[in-house]
N, C-alpha and C positions, 0 to 999 in steps of 0.2 A: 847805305846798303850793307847787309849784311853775307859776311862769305863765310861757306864751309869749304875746308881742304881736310879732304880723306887723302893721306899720302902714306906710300908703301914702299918711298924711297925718298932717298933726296938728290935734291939736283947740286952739279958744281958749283951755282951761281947763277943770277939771275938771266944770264946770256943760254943761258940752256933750257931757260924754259920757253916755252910758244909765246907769242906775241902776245894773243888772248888774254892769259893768264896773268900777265906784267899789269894789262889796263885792267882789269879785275879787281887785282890787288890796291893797284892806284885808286882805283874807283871807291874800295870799301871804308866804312868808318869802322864796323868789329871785323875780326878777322878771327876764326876756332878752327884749331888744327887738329884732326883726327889721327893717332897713329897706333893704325889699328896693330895686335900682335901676329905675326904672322909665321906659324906653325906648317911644319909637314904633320902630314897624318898620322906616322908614326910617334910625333912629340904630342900630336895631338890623343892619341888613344890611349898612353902611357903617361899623360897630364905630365910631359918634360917639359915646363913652360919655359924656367927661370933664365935660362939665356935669349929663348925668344922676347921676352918682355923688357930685359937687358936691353936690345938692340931696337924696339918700341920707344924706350923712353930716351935712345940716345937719338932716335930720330925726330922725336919731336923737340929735345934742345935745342940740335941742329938746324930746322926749320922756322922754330920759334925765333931763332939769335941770326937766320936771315933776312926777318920781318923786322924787327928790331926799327931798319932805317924807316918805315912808311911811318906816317900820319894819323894809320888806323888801331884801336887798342885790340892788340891780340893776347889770346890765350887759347890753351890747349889741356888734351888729357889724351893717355893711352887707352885705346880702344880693347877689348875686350879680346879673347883667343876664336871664342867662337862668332861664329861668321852670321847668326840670326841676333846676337846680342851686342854686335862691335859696335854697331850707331847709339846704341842707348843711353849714353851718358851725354850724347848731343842736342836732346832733346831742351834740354835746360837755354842752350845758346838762343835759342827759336823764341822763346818766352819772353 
C-alpha cells in the first residue's frame, strides 16, 4: 500500500498521533511526505517566501527521520506556497 502524508506540522512522537495513522504507516510499503509551504497572505502577496520554505523543509526532515524506524521506503519534497499547486509534485508517487 501506498500512503500519502500532507503534513503542516509535526507531532512529538509517535504517541501523539491517532491510532489510525500508527496502523497506516505500519501498513504501507512507500510512504511520500508532502510538506506543503505555509504562508500568511501577506508573505503570500509580497512573494516573502524564504523563511516559510525554511520551516517547509525543516518539517519534512523532521517527519522524514521519524519514519526512518518503519519497513516502508519513504520519501518526500516540499509542497509548493500556492494552495492549487501544493499537490503537484505528488503526482509522480502515484505512477
Amino acid at each position: 500500500m501506498r500512503l500519502l502524508i500532507a503534513a503542516g506540522g509535526t507531532a512529538s512522537g509517535p504517541e501523539a498521533l491517532p491510532p489510525g495513522v500508527l496502523t497506516l504507516v505500519d501498513a504501507a510499503s512507500h510512504i511520500y511526505v508532502l510538506s506543503p509551504v505555509l504562508v500568511t497572505r501577506p508573505q503570500w502577496v509580497t512573494y516573502d517566501v524564504d523563511e516559510a520554505r525554511h520551516v517547509s523543509d525543516e518539517r519534512l526532515t523532521s517527519i522524514l527521520g521519524q519514519l526512518e524506524p518503519t519497513q516502508a521506503t519513504t520519501s518526500g519534497s516540499r509542497g509548493d506556497e500556492l494552495p492549487m499547486t501544493a499537490f503537484g509534485g505528488s503526482w509522480r508517487f502515484w505512477r
